[in-house]
KEPAFI-610259 format. One record per residue (C-alpha): residue number from 1; x, y, z. Coordinates in Angstrom, 3 decimals. Example, Ala and Ser with C-alpha at 12.3 -4.5 7.8 and 13.67 -1.06 7.14 Angstrom:
% residues 2
+-----+----------+----------+----------+
:  nr :        x :        y :        z :
+-----+----------+----------+----------+
:   1 :   12.300 :   -4.500 :    7.800 :
:   2 :   13.670 :   -1.060 :    7.140 :
+-----+----------+----------+----------+
% end
This chain:
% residues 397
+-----+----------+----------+----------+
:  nr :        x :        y :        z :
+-----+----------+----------+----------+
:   1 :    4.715 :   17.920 :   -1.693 :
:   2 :    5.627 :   14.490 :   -0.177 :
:   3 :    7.332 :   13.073 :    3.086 :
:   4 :   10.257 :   13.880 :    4.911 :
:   5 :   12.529 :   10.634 :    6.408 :
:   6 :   12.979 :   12.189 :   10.321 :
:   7 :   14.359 :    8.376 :   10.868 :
:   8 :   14.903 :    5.559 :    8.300 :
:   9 :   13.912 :    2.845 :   10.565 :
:  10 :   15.646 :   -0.604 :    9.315 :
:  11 :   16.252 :   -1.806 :    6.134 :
:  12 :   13.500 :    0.667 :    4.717 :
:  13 :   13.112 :    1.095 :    0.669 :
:  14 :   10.549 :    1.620 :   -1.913 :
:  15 :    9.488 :   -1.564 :   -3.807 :
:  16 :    6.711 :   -3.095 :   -6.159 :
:  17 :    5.749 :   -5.977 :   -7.623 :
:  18 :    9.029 :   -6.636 :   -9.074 :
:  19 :   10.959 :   -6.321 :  -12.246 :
:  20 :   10.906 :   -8.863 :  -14.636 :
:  21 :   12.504 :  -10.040 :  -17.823 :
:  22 :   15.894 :   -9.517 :  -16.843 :
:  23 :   16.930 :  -12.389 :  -15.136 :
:  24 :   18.725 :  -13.466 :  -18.262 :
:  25 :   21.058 :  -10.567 :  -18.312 :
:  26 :   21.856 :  -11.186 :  -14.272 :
:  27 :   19.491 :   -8.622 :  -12.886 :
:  28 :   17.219 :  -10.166 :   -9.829 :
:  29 :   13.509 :   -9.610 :   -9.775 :
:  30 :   13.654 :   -7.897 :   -6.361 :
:  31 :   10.293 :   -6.670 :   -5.383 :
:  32 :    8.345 :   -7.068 :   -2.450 :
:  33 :    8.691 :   -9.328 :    0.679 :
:  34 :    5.075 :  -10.254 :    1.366 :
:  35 :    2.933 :   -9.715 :   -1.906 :
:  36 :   -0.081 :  -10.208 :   -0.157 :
:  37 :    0.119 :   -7.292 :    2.356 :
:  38 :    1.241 :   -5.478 :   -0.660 :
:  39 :   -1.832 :   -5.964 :   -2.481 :
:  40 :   -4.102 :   -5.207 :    0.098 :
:  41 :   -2.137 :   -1.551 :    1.034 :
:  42 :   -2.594 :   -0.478 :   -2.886 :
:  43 :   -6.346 :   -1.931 :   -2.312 :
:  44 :   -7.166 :    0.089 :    0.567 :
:  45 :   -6.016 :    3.108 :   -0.572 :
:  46 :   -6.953 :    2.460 :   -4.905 :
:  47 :   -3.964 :    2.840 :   -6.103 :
:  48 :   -2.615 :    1.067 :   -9.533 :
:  49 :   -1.775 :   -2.496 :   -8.099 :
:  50 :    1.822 :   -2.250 :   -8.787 :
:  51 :    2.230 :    1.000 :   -7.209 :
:  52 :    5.329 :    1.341 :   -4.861 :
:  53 :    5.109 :    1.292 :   -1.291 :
:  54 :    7.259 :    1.763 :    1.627 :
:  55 :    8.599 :   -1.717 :    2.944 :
:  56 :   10.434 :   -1.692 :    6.468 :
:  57 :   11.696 :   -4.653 :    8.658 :
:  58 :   11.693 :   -5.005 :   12.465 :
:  59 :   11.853 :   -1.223 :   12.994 :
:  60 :    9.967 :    1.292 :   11.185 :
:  61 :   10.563 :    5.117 :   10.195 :
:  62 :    9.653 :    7.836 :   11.646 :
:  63 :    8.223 :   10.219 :    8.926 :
:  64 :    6.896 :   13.647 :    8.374 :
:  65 :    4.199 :   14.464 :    5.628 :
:  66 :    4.431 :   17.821 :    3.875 :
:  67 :    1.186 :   17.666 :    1.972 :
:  68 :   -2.834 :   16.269 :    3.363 :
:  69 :   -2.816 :   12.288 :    1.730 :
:  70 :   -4.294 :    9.497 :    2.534 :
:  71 :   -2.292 :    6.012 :    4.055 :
:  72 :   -3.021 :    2.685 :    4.686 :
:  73 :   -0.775 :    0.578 :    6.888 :
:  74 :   -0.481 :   -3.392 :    6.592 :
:  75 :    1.690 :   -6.386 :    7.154 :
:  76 :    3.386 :   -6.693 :   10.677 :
:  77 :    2.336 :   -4.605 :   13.491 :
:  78 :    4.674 :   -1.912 :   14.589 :
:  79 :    2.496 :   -0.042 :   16.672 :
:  80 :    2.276 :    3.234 :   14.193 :
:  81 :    1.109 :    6.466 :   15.419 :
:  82 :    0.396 :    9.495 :   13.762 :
:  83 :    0.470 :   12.520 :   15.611 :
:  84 :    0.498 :   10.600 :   19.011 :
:  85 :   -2.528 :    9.026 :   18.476 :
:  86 :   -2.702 :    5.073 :   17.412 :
:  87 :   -2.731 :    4.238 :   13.501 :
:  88 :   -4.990 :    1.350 :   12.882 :
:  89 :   -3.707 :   -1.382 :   10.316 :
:  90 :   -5.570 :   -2.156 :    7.141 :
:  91 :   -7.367 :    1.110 :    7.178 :
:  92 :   -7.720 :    3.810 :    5.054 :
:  93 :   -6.035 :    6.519 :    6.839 :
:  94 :   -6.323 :   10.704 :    6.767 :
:  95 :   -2.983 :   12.429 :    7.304 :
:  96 :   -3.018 :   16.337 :    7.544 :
:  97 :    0.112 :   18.641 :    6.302 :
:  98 :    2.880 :   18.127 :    9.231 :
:  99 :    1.602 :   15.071 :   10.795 :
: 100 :    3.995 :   12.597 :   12.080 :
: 101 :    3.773 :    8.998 :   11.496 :
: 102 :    5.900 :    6.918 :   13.915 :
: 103 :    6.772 :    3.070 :   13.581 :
: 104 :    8.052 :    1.317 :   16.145 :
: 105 :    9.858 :   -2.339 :   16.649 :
: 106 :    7.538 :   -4.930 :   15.021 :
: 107 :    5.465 :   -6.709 :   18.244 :
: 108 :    3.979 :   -9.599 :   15.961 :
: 109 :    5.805 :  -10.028 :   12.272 :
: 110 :    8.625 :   -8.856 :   10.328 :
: 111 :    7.815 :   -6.873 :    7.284 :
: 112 :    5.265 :   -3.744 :    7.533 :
: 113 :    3.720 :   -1.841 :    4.233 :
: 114 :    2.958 :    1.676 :    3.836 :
: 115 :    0.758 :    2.582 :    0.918 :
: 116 :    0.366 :    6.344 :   -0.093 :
: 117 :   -2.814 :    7.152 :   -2.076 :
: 118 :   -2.704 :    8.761 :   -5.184 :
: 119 :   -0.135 :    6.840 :   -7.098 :
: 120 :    2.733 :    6.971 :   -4.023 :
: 121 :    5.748 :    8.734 :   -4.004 :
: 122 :    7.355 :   10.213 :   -7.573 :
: 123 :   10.376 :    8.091 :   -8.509 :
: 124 :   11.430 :    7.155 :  -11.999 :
: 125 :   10.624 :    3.608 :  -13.421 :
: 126 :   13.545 :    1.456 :  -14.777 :
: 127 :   13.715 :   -1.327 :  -16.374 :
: 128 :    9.726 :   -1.310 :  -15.947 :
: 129 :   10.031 :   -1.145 :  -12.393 :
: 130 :   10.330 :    1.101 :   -8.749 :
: 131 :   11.633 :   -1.187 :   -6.975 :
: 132 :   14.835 :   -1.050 :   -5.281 :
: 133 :   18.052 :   -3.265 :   -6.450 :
: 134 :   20.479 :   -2.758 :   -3.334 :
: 135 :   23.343 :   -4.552 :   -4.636 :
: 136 :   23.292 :   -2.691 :   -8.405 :
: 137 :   22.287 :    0.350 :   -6.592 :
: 138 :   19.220 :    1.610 :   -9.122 :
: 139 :   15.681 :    1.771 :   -8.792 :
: 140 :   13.910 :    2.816 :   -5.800 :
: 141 :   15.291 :    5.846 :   -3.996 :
: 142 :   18.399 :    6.486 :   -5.398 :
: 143 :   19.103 :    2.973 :   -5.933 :
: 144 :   19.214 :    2.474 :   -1.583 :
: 145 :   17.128 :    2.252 :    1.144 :
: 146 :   15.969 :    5.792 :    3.037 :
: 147 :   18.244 :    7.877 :    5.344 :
: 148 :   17.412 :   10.654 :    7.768 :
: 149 :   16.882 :   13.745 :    5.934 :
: 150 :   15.252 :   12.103 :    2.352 :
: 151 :   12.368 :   13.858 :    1.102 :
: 152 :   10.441 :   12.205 :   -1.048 :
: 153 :    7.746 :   13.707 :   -3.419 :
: 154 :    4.739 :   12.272 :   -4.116 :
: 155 :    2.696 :   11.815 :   -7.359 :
: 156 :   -0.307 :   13.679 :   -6.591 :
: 157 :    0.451 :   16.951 :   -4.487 :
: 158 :   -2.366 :   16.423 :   -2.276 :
: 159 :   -5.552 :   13.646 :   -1.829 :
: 160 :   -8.384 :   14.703 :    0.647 :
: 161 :  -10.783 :   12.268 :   -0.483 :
: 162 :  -11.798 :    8.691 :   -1.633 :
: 163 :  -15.436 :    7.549 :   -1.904 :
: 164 :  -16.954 :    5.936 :    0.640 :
: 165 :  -13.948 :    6.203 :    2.611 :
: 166 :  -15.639 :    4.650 :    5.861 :
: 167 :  -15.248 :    1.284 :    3.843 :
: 168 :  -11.583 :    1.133 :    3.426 :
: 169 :  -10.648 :   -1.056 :    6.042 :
: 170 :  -10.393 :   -4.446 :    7.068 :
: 171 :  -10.258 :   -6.895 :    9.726 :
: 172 :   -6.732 :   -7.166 :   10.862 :
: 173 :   -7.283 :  -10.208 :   13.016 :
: 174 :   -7.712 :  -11.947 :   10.104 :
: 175 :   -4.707 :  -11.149 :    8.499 :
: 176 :   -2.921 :  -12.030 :   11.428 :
: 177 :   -4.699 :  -15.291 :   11.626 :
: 178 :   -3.309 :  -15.777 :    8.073 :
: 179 :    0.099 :  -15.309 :    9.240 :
: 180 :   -0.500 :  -17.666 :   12.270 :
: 181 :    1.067 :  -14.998 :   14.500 :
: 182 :   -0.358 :  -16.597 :   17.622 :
: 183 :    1.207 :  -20.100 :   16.585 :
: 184 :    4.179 :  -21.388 :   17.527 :
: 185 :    4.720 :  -23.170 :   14.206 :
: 186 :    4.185 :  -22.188 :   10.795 :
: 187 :    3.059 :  -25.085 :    8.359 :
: 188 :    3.985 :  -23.726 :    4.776 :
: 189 :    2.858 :  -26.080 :    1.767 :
: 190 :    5.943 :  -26.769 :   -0.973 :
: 191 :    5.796 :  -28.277 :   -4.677 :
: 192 :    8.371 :  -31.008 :   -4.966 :
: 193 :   11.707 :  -30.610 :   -6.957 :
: 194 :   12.813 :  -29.520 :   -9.413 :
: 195 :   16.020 :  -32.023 :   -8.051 :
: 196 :   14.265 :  -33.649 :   -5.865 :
: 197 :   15.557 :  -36.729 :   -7.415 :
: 198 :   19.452 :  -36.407 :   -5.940 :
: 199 :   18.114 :  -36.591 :   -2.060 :
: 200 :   17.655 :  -39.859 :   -0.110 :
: 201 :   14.382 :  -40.924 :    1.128 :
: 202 :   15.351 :  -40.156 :    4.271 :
: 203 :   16.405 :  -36.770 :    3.489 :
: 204 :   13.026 :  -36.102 :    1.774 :
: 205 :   11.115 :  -37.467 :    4.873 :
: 206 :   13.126 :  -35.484 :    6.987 :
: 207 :   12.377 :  -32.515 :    4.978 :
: 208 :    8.778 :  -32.895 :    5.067 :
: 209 :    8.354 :  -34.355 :    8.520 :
: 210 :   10.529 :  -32.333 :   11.092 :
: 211 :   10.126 :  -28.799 :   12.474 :
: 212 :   13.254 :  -26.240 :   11.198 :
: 213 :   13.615 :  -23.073 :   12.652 :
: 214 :   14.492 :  -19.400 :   11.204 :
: 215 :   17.856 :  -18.121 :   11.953 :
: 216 :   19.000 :  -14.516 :   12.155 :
: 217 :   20.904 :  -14.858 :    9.057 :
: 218 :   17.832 :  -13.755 :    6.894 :
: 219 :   17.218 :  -11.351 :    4.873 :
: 220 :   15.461 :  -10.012 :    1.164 :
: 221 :   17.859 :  -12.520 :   -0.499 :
: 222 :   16.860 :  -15.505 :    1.599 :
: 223 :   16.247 :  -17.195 :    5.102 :
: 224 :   18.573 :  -19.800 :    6.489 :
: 225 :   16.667 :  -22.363 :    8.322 :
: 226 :   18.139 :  -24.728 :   10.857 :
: 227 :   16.982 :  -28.399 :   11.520 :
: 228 :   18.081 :  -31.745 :   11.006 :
: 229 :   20.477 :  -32.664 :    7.936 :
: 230 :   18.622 :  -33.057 :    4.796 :
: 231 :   20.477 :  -36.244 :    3.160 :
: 232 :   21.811 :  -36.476 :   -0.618 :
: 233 :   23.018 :  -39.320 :   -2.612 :
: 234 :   26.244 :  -37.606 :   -3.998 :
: 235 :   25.873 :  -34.035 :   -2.749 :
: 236 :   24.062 :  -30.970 :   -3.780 :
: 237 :   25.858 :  -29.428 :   -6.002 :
: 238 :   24.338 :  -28.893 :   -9.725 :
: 239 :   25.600 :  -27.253 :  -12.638 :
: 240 :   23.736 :  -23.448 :  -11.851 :
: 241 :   20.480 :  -22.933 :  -12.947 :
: 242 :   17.707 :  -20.419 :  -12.778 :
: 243 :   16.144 :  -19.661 :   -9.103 :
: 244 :   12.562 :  -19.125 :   -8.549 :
: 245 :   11.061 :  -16.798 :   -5.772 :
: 246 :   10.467 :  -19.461 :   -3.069 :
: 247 :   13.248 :  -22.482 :   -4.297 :
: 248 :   14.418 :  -24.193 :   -1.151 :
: 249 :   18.043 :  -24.863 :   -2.143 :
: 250 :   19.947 :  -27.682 :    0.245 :
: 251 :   23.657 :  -26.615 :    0.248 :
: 252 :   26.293 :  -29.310 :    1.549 :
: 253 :   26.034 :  -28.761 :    5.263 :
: 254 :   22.182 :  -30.054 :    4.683 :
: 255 :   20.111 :  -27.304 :    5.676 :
: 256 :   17.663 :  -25.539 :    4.072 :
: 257 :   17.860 :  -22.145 :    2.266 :
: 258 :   14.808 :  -20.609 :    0.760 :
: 259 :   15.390 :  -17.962 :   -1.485 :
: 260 :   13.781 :  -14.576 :   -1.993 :
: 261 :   12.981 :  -11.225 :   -3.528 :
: 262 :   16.685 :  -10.318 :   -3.939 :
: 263 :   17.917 :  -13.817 :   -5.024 :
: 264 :   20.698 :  -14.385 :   -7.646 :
: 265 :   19.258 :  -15.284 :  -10.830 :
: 266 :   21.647 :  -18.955 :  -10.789 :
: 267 :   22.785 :  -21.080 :   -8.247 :
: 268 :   24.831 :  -24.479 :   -8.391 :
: 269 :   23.067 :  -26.039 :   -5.147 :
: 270 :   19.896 :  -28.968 :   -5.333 :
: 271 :   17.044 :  -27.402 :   -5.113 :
: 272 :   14.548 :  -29.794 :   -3.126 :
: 273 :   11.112 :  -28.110 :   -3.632 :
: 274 :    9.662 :  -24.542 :   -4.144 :
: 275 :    7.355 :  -23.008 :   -1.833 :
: 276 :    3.673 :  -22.228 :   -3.067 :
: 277 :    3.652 :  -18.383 :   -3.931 :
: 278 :    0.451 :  -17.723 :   -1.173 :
: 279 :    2.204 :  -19.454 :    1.564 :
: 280 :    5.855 :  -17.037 :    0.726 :
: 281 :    4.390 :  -14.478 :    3.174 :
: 282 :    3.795 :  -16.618 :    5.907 :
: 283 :    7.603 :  -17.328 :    5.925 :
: 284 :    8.601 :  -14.072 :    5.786 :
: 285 :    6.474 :  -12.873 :    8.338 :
: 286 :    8.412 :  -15.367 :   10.978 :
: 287 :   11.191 :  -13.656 :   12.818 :
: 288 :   14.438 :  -15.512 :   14.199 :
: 289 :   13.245 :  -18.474 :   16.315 :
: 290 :   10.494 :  -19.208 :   14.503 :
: 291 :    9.236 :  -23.074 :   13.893 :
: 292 :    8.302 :  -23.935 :   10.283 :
: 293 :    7.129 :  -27.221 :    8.689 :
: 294 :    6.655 :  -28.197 :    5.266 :
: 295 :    3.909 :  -29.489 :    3.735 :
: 296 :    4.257 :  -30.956 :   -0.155 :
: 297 :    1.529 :  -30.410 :   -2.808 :
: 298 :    1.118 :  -30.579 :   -6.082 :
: 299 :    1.681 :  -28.199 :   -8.985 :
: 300 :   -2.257 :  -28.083 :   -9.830 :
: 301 :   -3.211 :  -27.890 :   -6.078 :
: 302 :   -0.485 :  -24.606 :   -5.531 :
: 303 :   -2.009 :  -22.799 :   -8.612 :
: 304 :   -5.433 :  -23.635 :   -7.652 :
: 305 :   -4.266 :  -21.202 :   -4.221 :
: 306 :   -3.052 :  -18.854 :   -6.400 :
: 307 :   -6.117 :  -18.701 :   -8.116 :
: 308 :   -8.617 :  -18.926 :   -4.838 :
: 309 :   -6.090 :  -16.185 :   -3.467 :
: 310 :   -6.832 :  -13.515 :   -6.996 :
: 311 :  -10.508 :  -14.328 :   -5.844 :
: 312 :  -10.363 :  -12.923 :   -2.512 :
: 313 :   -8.380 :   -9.874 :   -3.724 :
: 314 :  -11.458 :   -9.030 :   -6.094 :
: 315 :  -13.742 :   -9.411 :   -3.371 :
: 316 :  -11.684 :   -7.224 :   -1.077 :
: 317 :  -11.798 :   -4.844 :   -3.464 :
: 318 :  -15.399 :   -5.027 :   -3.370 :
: 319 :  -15.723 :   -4.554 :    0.083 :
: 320 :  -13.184 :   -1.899 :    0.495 :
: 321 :  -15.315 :    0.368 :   -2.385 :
: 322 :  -18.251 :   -0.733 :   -1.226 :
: 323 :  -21.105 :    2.413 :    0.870 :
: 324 :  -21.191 :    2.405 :    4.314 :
: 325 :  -22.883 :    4.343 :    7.277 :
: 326 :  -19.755 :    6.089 :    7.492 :
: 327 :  -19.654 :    7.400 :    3.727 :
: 328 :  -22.862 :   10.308 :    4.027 :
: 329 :  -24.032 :   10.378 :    0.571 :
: 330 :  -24.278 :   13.867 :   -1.077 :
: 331 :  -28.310 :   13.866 :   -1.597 :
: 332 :  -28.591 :   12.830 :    2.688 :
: 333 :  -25.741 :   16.010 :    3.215 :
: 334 :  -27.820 :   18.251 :    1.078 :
: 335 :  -31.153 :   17.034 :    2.794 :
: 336 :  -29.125 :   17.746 :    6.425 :
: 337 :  -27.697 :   21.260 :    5.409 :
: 338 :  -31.026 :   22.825 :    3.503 :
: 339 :  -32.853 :   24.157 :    7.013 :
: 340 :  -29.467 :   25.393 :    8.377 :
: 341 :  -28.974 :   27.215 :    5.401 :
: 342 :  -32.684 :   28.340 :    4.963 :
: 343 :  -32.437 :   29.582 :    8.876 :
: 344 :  -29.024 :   31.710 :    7.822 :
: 345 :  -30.634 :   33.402 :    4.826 :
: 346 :  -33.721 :   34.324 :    6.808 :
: 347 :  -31.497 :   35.874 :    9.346 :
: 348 :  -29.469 :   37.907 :    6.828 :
: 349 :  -32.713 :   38.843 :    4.368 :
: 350 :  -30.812 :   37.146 :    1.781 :
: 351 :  -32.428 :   36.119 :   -1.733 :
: 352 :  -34.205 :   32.288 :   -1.494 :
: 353 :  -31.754 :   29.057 :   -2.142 :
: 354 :  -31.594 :   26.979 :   -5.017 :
: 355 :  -32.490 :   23.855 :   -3.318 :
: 356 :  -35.904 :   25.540 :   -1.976 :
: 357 :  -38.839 :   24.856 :   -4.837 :
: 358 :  -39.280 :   27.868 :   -5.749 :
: 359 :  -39.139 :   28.972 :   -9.408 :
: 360 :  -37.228 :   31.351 :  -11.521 :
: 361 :  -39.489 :   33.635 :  -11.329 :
: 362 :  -39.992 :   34.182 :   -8.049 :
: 363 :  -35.950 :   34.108 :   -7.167 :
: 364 :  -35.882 :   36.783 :   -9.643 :
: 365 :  -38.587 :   38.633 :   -7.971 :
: 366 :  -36.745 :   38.252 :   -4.915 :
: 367 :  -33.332 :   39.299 :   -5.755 :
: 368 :  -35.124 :   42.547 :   -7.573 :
: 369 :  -37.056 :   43.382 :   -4.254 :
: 370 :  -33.618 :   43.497 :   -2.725 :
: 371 :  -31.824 :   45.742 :   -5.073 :
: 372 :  -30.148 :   49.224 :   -4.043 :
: 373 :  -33.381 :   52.036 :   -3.464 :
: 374 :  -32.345 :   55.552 :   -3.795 :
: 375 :  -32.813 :   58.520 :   -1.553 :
: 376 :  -35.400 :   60.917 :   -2.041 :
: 377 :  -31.697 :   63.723 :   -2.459 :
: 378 :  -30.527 :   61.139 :   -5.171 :
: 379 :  -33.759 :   60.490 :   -7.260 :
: 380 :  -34.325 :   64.849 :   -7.232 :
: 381 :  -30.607 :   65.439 :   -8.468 :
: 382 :  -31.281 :   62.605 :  -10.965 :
: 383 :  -34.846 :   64.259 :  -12.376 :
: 384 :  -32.486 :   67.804 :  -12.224 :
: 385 :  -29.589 :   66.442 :  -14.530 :
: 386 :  -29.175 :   67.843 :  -17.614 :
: 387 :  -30.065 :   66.087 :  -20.751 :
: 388 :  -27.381 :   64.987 :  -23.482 :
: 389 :  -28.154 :   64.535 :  -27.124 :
: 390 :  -26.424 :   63.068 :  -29.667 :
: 391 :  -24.844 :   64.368 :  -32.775 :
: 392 :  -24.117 :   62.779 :  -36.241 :
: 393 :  -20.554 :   62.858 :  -35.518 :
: 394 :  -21.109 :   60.782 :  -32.019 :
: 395 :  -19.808 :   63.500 :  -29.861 :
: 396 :  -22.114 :   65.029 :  -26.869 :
: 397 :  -22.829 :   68.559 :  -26.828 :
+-----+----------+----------+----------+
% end
């Protein structure tokens, strides 16, 4: 039981957190795009936190589910559908056996998240993760992203349930005010360095005080932004050293290139700061044309984000399990159903309920009163039957 790929939509693959401790052998973290709407799509449907998800770009796939699951869409908003009908983001979502879900091209964002309760689709873990290295082709599905025709299973053949299901959603708009979809310009905060040092004054001023724009040459590696000319003292190249998710390297022709989930592990340009790890979805979000400025801060002040960020997670998840007057408790569906039921077994002479007060006794009285009675014919050929007896050797005569 799983999904079947009808379309792959663009760019689509299966990712998690990331995989990690391989760097030194040449082997990129990869991962997800926007960690945060990752989070929150595991949240809203309790799954592990690093469970795989579906991540798309720009376009989204058009999918049919073979088993009844539960979903939860989040990140960019493609419009989904399921079965015709509109598919609210950052909700927990019911999908029956043969539904369709149907993305289309992203109308605010770039990235969109599909979660799939009950531990998401079956795939083996390397290197201790699921997510998907395209350029060593392993991990994920089949070590690419989806085609038409995939069908993927999933890890628990079938979820009909969550409690207090009516909670599992949030507030989109406030997502979306995270992202700043309605701005025109993005301000994203960066810690300085780690070569800061080999750029001009100028060039760090410009850095920090102009507007850059996204460019369509972006993708999971990294996004190429286009400004003014970010000035060195002697050039940008370095001997190669280790890239972190977010570095902003400064090649020769001066413009900025932050890198990303698929990164190379080294690289031999200056790197002139590294973006704060909340503020990596907001860039990712912005599609081609897209204003960004950057904002510098200090190491203490981007972990102290980090940390006010794990906070709101916890109280998400909260929220998300918390009762709601959606969720009917089983006590208020027992109170609901007892007269309906009471009415039915008064109509069919049936034997009392167990949730009416009466005791033993009496339901055994009941279901006695209601036993099989014999015919007057029956009860005479019974009395008229002849008698058996028993001998020593346990045979009847």
């Amino acid at each position: 039981m799983g999904l079947v790929v009808r379309k792959p939509g663009v760019y689509t693959s299966i990712q998690d957190n990331g995989r990690f401790g391989y760097q030194g052998s040449g082997f990129s973290t990869n991962g997800v795009m926007d960690r945060r709407a990752y989070v929150i799509a595991n949240l809203l449907v309790e799954n592990d936190p690093n469970a795989p998800v579906l991540e798309f770009a720009l376009a989204g796939p058009l999918l049919r589910f073979t088993t009844k699951t539960i979903i939860a869409i989040t990140g960019a908003d493609f419009g989904a559908t399921i079965d015709g009908e509109p598919a609210p983001r950052y909700t927990a979502l019911m999908v029956k056996r043969g539904s369709i879900l149907r993305f289309g091209a992203a109308k605010t964002g770039c990235y969109g998240y599909l979660a799939i309760a009950g531990g998401s689709v079956r795939i083996p873990e390397i290197m201790g993760s699921r997510s998907t290295n395209l350029k060593c082709e392993f991990g994920g599905w089949k070590g690419r992203t989806l085609m038409t025709g995939d069908y993927l299973p999933f890890v628990t053949k079938g979820v009909d349930f969550l409690p207090n299901l009516g909670s599992h959603r949030l507030d989109a708009g406030n997502d979306d005010a995270f992202y700043g979809f309605a701005n025109d310009e993005v301000l994203v905060r960066v810690v300085p360095g780690p070569q800061e040092d080999l750029f001009t004054e100028e060039g760090i001023e410009a850095f920090y005080s102009q507007t850059y724009t996204t460019t369509a040459k972006c993708d999971r590696m990294g996004y190429r932004l286009d400004g003014p000319e970010i000035e060195t003292r002697n050039g940008s190249d370095i001997i190669s050293d280790g890239i972190a998710f977010g570095a902003v390297q400064v090649p020769s022709h001066g413009r900025p290139i932050v890198m990303l989930a698929d990164r190379q592990t080294t690289g031999g340009y200056a790197k002139i700061g590294t973006i704060a790890t909340v503020d990596i979805p907001k860039l990712v979000q912005r599609p081609p044309g897209s204003r960004v400025r950057f904002e510098p801060v200090t190491v203490q002040q981007a972990q102290e984000l980090l940390r006010q960020e794990a906070r709101q997670f916890e109280m998400l998840a909260l929220k998300v399990r918390r009762p709601s007057a959606d969720g009917i408790s089983p006590r208020r569906t027992a109170r609901r159903l007892t007269p309906i039921l009471e009415r039915q077994a008064a109509k069919t002479q049936a034997d009392t309920l167990w949730i009416d007060r009466a005791n033993r006794a009496e339901r055994v009285g009941s279901r006695n009163a209601l036993q099989y009675e014999k015919t007057p014919d029956e009860k005479a050929s019974a009395d008229n039957a002849p008698q058996t007896a028993s001998r020593g050797n346990g045979r009847t005569a």
